[in-house]
Rosetta silent file (secondary structure, phi, psi, omega in degrees, C-alpha in Angstrom):
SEQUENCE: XXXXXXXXXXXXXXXXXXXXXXXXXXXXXXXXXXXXXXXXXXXXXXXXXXXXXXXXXXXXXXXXXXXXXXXXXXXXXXXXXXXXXXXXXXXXXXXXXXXXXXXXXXXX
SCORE:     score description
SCORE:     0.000 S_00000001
   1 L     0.000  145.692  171.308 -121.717   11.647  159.346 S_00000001
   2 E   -49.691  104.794  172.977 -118.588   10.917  161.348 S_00000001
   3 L   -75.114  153.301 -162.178 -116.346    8.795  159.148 S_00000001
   4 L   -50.677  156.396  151.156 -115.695    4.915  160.517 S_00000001
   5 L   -79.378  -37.918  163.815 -113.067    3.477  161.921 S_00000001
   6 H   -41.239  -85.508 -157.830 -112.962    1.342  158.968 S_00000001
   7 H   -61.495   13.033  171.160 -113.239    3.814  156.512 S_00000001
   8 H   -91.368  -28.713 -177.540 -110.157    5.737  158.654 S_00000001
   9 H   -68.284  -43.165 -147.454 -108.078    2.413  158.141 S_00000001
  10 H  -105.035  -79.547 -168.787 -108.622    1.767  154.597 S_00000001
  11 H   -53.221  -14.343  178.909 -107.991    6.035  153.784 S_00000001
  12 H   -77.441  -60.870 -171.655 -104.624    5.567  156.336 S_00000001
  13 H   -45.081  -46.269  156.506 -103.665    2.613  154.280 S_00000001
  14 H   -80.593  -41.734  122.072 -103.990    4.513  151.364 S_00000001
  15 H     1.876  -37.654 -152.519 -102.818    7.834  152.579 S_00000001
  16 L   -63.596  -19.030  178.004  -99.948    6.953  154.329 S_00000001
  17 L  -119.924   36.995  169.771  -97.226    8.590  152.450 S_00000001
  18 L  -144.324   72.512 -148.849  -99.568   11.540  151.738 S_00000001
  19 H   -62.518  -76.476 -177.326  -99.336   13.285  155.125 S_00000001
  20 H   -41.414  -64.463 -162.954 -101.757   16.731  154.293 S_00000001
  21 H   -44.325  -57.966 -165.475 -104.383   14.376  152.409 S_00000001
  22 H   -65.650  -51.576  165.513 -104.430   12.041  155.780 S_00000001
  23 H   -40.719  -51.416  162.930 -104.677   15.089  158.317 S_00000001
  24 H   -15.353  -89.620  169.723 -107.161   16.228  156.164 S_00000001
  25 H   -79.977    1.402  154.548 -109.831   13.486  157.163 S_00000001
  26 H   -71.863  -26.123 -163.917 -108.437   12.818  160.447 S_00000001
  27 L   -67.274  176.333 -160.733 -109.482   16.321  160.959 S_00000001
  28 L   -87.640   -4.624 -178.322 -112.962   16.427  162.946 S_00000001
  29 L  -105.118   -4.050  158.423 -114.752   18.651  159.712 S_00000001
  30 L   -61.766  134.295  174.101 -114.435   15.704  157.157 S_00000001
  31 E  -159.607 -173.895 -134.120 -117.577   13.538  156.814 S_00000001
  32 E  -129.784  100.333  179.663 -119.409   11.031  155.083 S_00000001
  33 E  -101.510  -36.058  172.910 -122.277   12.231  152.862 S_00000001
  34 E  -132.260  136.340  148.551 -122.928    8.811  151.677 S_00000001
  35 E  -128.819  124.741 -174.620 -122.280    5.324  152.661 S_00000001
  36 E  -124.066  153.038  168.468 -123.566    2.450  151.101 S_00000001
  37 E   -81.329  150.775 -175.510 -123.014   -1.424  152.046 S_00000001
  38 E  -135.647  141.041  151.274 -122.356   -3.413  148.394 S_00000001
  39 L   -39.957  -17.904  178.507 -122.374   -6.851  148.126 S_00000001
  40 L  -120.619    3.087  169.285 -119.053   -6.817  147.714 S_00000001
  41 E   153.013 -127.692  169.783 -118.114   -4.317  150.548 S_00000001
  42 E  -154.241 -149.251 -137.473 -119.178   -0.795  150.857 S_00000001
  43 E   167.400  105.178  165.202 -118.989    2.659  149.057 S_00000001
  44 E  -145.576  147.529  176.537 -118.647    6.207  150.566 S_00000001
  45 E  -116.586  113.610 -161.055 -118.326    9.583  149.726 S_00000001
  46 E   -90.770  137.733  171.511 -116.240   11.831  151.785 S_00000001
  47 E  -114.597  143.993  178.053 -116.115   15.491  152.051 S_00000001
  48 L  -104.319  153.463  164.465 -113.031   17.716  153.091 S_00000001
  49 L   -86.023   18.833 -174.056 -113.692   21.213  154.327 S_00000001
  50 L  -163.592  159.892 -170.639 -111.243   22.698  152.402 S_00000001
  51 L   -79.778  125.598  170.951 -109.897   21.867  148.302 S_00000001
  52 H   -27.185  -65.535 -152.508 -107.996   18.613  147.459 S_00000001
  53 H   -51.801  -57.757  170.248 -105.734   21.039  145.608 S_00000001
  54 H   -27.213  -57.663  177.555 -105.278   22.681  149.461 S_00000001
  55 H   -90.726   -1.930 -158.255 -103.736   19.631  150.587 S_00000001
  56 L   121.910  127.492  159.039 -102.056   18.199  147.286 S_00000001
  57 L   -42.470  138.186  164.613 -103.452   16.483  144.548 S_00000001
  58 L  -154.650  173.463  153.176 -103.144   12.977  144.044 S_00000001
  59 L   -57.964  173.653  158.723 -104.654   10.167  142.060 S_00000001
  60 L   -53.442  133.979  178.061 -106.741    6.966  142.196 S_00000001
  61 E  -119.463  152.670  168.735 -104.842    4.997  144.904 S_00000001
  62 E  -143.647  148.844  171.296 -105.465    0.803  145.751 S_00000001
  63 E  -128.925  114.294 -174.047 -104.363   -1.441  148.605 S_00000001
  64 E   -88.315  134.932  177.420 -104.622   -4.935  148.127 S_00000001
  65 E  -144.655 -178.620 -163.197 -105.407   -6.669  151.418 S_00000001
  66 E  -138.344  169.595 -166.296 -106.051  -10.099  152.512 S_00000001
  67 E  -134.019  150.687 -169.947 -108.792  -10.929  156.000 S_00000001
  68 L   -74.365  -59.662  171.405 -107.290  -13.037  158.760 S_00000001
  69 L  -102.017  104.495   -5.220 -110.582  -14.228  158.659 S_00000001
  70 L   -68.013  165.563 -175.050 -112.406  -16.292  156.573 S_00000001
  71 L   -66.383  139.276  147.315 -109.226  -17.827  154.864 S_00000001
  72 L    66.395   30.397  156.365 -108.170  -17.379  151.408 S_00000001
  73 L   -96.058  125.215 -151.068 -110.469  -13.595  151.309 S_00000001
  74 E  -144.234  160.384  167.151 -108.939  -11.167  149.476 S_00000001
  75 E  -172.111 -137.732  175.080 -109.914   -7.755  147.929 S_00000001
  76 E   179.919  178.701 -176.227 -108.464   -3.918  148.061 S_00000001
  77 E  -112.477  122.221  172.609 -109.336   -0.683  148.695 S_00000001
  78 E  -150.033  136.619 -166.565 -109.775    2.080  146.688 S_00000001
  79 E  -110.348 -168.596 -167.264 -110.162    6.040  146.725 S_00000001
  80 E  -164.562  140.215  167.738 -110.617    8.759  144.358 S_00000001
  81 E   -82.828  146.039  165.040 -110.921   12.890  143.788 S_00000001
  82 L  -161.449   76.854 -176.577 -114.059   13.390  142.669 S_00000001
  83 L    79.728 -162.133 -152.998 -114.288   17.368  142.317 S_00000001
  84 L   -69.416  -64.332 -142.479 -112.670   20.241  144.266 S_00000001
  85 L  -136.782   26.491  159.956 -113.016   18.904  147.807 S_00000001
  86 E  -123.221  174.913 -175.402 -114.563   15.048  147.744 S_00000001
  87 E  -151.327  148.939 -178.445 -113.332   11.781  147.295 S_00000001
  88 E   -82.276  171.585  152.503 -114.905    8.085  147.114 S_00000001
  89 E  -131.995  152.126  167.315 -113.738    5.631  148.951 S_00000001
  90 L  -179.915  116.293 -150.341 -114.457    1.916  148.236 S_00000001
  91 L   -91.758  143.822 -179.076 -113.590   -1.546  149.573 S_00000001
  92 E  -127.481  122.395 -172.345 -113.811   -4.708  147.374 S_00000001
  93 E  -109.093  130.402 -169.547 -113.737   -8.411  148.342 S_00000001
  94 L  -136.755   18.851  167.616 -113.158   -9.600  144.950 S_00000001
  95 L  -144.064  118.230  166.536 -111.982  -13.275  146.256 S_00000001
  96 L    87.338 -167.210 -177.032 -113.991  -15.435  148.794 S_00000001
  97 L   -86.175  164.388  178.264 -117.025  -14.606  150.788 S_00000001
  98 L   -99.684  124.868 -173.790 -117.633  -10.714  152.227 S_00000001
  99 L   -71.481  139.922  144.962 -118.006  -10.966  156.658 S_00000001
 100 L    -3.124  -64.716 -155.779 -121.350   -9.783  158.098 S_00000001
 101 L  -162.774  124.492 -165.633 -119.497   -6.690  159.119 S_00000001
 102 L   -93.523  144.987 -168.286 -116.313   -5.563  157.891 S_00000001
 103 L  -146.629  156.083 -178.359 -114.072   -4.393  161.093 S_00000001
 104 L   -76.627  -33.944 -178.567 -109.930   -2.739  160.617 S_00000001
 105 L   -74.727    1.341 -176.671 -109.411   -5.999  162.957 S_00000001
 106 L   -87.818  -51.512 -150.258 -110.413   -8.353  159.954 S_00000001
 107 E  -124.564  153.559 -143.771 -107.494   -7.742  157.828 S_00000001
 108 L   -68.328    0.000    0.000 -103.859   -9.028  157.691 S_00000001
């Protein structure tokens, strides 16, 4: 599968000052071997065609974000390596209720 525009938002957001890592999964052979919706958001696991080490190594990264919409919802984002060329991804509303459908236009 095609990764989201969400899940393009939430890896830019994390990404952003990790230029190869972001190119990476912008590129058209990264995809989405799993996605699951969670009560609390969703959950996917991304494949690169080529080894994290290829573009640079990094760590668990998080982005705390807040939704325009409803008020006073809060959560983050967060990725992972998870062997030579995937990585999780995985959004958390850990304050307030989770919308119907999480959209990159939901949050502040």
């Amino acid at each position: 599968m095609q990764l989201s525009n969400l899940e393009l938002f939430a890896l830019d957001k994390l990404l952003h000052d990790h230029q190869p890592a972001t190119e990476a999964l912008r590129s058209s052979e990264a995809r989405v071997l799993e996605r699951v919706d969670t009560p609390a958001g969703f959950f996917a696991v991304i494949e690169l065609q080529q080894s994290l080490r290829d573009v640079g190594e990094f760590a668990e990264r998080e982005w705390k974000f807040k939704l325009k919409s409803p008020k006073k919802t809060a959560g983050y984002f967060v990725c992972w390596p998870d062997g030579e060329s995937t990585l999780c991804l995985e959004a958390v509303i850990s304050r307030g209720r989770r919308p119907e459908v999480l959209t990159a236009e939901l949050f502040v």
